[in-house]
Wavefront OBJ file of the C-alpha trace (Angstrom):
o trace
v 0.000 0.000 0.000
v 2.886 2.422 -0.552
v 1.259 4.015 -3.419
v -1.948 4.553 -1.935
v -2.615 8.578 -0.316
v -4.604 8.179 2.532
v -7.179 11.569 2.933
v -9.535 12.190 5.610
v -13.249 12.761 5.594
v -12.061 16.455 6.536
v -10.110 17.162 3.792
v -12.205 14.893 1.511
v -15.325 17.205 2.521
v -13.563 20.499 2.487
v -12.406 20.024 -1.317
v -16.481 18.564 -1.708
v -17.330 22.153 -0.360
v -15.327 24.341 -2.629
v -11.970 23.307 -4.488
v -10.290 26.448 -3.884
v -11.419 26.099 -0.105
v -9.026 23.105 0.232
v -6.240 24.961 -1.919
v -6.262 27.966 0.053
v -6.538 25.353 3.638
v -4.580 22.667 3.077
v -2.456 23.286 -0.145
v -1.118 26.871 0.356
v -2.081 27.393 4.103
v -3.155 30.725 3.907
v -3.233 32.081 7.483
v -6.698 34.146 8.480
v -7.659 35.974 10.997
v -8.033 33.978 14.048
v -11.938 32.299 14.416
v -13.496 32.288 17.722
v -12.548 28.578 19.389
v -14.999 28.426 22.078
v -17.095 25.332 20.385
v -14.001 24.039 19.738
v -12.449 23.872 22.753
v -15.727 23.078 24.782
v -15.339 19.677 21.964
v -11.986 19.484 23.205
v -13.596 19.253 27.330
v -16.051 16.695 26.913
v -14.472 14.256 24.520
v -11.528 14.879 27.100
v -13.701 13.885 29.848
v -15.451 11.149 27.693
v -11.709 9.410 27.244
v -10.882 9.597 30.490
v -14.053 7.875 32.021
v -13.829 5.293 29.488
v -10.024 4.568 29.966
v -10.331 3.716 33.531
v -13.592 2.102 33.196
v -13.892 -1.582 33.008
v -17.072 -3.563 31.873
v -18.231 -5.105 35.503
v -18.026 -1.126 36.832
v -20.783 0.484 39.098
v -22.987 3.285 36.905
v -22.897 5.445 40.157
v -18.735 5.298 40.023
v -18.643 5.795 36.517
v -21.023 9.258 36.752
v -18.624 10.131 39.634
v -15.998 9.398 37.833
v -17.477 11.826 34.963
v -18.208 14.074 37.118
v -14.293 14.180 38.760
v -12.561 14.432 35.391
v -15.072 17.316 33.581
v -13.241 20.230 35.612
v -9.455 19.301 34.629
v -10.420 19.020 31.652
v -12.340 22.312 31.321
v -9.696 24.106 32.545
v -7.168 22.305 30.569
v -8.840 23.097 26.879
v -10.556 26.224 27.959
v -8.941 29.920 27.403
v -10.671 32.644 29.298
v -10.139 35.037 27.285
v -12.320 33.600 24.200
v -15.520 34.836 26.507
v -17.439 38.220 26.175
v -17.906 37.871 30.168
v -16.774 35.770 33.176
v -20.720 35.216 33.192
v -20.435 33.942 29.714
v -18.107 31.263 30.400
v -19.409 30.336 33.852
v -23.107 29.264 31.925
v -20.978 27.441 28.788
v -19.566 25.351 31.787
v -22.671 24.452 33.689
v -24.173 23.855 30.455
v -21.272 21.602 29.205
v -21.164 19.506 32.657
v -24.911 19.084 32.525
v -24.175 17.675 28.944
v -21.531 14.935 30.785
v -23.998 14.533 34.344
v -26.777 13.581 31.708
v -24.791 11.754 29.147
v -23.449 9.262 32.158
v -26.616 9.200 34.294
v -26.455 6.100 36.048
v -30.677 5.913 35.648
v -29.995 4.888 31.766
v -27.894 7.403 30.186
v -26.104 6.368 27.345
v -22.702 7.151 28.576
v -23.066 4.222 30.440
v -22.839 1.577 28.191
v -20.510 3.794 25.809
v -17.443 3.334 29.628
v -18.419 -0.240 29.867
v -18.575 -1.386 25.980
v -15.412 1.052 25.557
v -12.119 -1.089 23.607
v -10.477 1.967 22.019
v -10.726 5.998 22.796
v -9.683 8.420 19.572
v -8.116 4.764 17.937
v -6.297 5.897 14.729
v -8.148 3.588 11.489
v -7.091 3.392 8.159
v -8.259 1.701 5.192
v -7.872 0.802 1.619
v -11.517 0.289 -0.085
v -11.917 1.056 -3.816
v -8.480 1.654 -4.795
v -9.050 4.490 -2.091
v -7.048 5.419 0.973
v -8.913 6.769 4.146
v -7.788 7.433 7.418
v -9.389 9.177 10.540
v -9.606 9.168 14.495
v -12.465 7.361 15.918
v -13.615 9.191 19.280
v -14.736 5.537 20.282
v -15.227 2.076 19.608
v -17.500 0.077 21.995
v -17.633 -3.763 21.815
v -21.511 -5.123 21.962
v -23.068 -8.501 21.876
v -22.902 -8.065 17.779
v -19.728 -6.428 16.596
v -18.244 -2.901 16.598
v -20.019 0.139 17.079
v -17.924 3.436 16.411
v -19.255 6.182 18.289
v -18.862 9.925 16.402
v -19.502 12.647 19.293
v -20.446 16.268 18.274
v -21.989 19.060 20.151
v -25.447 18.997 17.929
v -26.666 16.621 15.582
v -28.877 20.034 13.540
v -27.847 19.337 10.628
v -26.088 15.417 10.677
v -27.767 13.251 7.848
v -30.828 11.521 8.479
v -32.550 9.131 6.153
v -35.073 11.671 5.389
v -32.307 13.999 4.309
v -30.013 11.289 2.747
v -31.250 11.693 -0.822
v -29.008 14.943 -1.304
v -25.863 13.046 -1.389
v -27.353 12.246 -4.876
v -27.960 15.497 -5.942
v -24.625 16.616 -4.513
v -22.690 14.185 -6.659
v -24.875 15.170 -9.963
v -24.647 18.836 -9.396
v -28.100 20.159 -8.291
v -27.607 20.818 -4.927
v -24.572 21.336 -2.535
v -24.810 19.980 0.786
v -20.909 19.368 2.113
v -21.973 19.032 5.593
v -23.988 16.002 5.175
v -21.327 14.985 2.125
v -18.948 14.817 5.021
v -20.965 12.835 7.614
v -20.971 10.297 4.625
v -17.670 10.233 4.241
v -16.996 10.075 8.116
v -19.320 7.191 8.118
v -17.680 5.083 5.114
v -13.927 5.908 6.878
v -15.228 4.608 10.188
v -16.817 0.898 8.946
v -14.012 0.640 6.287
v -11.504 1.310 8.437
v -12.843 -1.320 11.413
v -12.875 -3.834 8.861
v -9.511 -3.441 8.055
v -8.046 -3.203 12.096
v -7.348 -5.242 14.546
v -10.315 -5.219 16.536
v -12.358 -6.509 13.407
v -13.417 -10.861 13.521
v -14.891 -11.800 10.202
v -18.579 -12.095 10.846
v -18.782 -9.055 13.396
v -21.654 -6.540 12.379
v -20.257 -2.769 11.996
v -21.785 0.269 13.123
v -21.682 3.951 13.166
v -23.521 6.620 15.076
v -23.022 10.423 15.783
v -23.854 11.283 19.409
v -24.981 14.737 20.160
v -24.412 15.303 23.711
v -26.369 18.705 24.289
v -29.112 18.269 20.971
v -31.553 19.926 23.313
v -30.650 22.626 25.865
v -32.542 25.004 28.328
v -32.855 26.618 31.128
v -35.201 27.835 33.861
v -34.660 30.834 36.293
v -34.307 29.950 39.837
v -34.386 31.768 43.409
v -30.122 31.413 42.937
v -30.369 31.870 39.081
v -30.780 29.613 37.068
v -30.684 25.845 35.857
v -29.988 24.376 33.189
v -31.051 20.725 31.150
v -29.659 19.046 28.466
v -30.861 16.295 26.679
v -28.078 14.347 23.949
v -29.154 11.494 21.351
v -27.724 8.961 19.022
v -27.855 9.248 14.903
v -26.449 6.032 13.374
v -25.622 5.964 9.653
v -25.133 2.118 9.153
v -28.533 1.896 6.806
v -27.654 5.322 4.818
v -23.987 4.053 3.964
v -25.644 0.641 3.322
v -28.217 2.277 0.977
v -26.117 5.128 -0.513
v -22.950 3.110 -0.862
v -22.489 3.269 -4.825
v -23.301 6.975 -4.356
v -20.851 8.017 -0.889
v -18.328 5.857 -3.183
v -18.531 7.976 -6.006
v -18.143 11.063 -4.329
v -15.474 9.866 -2.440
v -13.463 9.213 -5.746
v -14.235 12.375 -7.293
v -12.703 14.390 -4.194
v -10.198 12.086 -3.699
v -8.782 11.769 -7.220
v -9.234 15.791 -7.566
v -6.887 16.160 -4.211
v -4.434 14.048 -5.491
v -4.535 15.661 -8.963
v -3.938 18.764 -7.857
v -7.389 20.377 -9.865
v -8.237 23.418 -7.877
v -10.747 25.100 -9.844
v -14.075 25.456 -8.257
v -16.919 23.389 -10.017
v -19.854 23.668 -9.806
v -19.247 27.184 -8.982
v -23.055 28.639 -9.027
v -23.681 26.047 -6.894
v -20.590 27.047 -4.248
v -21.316 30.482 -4.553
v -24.835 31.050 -3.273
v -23.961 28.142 -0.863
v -20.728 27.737 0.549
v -19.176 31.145 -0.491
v -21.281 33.008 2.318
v -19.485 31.051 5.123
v -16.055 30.996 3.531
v -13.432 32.126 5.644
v -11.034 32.783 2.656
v -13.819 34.642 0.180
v -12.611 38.400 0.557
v -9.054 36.912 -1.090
v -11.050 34.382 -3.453
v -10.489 35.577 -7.026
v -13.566 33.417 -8.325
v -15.727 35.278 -5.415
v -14.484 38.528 -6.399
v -14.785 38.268 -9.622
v -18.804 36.839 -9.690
v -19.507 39.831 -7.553
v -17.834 41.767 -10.517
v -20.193 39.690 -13.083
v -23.365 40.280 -11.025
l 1 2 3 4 5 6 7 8 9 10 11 12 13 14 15 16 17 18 19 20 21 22 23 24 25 26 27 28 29 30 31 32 33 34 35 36 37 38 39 40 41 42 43 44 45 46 47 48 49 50 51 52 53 54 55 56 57 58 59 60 61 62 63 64 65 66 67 68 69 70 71 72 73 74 75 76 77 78 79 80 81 82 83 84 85 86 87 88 89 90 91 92 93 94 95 96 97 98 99 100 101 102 103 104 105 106 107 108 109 110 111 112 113 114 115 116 117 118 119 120 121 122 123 124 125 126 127 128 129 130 131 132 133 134 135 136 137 138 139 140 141 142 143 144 145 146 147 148 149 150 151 152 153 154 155 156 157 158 159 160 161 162 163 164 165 166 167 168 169 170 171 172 173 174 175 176 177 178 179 180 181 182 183 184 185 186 187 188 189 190 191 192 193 194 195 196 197 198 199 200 201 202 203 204 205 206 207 208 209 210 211 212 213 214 215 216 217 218 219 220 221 222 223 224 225 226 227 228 229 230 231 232 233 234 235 236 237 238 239 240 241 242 243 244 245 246 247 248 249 250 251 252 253 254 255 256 257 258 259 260 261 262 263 264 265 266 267 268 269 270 271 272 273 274 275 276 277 278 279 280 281 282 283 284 285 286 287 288 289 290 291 292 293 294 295 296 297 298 299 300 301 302
């Protein structure tokens, strides 16, 4: 496999969102100004804590130690990935955290939150998988692979699950690939999901006959908050969203786009295509658009 160029869904998805995105990112580097981290680094906290718990948890543990044991390593690790200075206010900060342990104190309730399972299943925290699968290389960081009664299940966690693909929604990786609509975000959730199975397949933890799966986890999908005598409280509410059955379904199509971006990275084609499409859509959010000569120049046009 010395010829083969592993990519990963990242890169994959940024050149699926704009060619000249990924050749101003990952090609030239061009440095912009600094992005706010804060969602970032909160990610940064709770997968933290998340790796923790499950590295010193073993199968047979007590869901009471294991919350406690959440609840222990959330503050190191808040103040480890966490810069104040990110935050409008102290205030500001202060209800991020609250709102970011509530995530983890729901997440590993020991009355049936998900967590659970996720410490005691746990065989691998951020496990680095590659894989060959079409002639293409993929590689990525799994957040976590849990062992069940069936196989694998790689767990994906994110913040939200808004806009993650659904099976309602799954029909646009079509129309992405044949140039009616643009949808990257979900593009990428594809890809994520094809890197993750592939690449369990092809480790060591993989036994032929094992069944694969993939989920995203949202940890704070649903948040609020009620005023108190003291202030305030908060409650968050996280969920699963597993992609096995899309992948399954859409596999000819993730496939194809995956070969398209792929064999564009590694060809060095830059040129954004097709650029209507990744103007209205992805131009808007572009970091890089005030120095993007295709940008400038449709405002020009228009």
């Amino acid at each position: 496999m010395t010829d083969v160029t592993f990519l990963s869904p990242s890169r994959l998805a940024t050149y699926a969102d704009c060619q000249r995105k990924f050749d101003y990112e990952y090609v030239q580097k061009v440095n912009v100004p600094e992005q706010t981290r804060l969602y970032l680094n909160q990610g940064r906290a709770y997968h933290g804590t998340i790796e923790v718990v499950c590295e010193a948890t073993n199968p047979e543990d007590d869901a009471q130690l294991i919350y406690d044991r959440a609840v222990e390593a959330f503050p190191e690790q808040w103040r480890e990935h966490i810069d104040p200075d990110e935050y409008a206010s102290n205030a500001h900060q202060e209800y991020q955290r609250l709102e970011n342990l509530e995530a983890i104190k729901t997440f590993f309730d020991p009355d049936g939150g998900h967590g659970i399972d996720h410490a005691r299943q746990s065989v691998e925290t951020e496990k680095s998988l590659e894989c060959v699968e079409n002639g293409l290389g993929l590689r990525g960081r799994a957040d976590n692979i849990l062992r069940t009664d069936e196989g694998i299940h790689v767990i994906d966690y994110k913040r939200k699950l808004r806009d993650v693909i659904t099976s309602n929604t799954a029909s646009v990786l079509e129309d992405h690939l044949d140039g009616t609509d643009h949808d990257p975000k979900r593009v990428k959730n594809a890809f994520q999901t094809a890197t993750y199975i592939e690449g369990v397949k092809q480790s060591d933890l993989y036994e032929e006959g094992m069944t694969v799966r993939f989920s995203f986890y949202g940890l704070l999908n649903r948040t609020s908050f009620e005023s108190t005598p003291d202030g305030y409280q908060i409650s968050v509410r996280g969920y699963p969203r597993e992609t096995t059955d899309i992948y399954e379904e859409y596999y000819d199509t993730i496939w194809n786009l995956l070969q398209r971006a792929h064999e564009g990275i590694t060809s060095g084609s830059h040129d954004p295509d097709p650029f209507p499409l990744i103007h209205d859509e992805a131009c808007p959010d572009c970091k890089y658009r005030e120095m993007c000569t295709e940008f400038l120049a449709e405002g020009v046009k228009r």
